[in-house]
N, C-alpha and C positions, 0 to 999 in steps of 0.2 A: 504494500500500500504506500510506504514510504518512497520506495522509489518510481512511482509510477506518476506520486504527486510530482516529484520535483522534473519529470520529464515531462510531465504537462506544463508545470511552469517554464521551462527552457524552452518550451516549442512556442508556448505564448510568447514569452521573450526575444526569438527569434522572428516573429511574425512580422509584416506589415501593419501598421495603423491605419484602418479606413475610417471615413467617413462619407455615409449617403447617406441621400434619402428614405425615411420611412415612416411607416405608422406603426401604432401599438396595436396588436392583433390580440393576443387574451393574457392574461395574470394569470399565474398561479401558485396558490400557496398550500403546506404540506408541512404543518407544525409551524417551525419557527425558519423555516425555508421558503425562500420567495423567488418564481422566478416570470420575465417578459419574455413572449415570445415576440418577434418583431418581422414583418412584412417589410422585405425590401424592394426598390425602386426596379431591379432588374427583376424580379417575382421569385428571388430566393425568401427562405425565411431562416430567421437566426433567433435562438430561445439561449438565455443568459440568466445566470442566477444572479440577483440583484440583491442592493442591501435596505433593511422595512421604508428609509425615508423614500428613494426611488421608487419601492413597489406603491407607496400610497399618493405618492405625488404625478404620476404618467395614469392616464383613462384611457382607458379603451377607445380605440379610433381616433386619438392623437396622431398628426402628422409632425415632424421633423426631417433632421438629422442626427443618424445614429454613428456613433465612433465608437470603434472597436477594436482591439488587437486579438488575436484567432481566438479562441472562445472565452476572453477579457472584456468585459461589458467596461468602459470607459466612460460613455457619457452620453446624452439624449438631447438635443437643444429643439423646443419645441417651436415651431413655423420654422425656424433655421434659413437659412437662405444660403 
């Protein structure tokens, strides 16, 4: 387990940082676990475990810009431009 986290974290580390277009498609939470799944502009989707302020602050069918490092949820800037 130990080493599987820290090759998830290397391979995040090594990723690209994006930023696109998207919406909030659904929440979900699972105890004290929260996670967004998010529609992107190219018609992929990307689901990220997020932390409680995030998960109660993004609604469903918000639009933005979503930034990410490979499955590192970054940041959400809502209408974004």
């Amino acid at each position: 387990m130990f080493g599987e986290s820290i090759l998830w974290w290397l391979k995040n580390n090594r990723s690209a940082v994006h930023s696109i277009r998207a919406n909030v498609l659904t929440k979900e939470m699972n105890g004290h676990k929260y996670c967004i799944c998010f529609g992107l502009e190219d018609g992929q989707m990307k689901r990220f475990p997020v932390d409680y302020y995030t998960y109660i602050s993004l609604k469903e069918g918000e639009e933005g810009i979503l930034t990410y490092q490979g499955n590192r949820f970054i940041r959400y800037d809502r209408g974004g431009e």
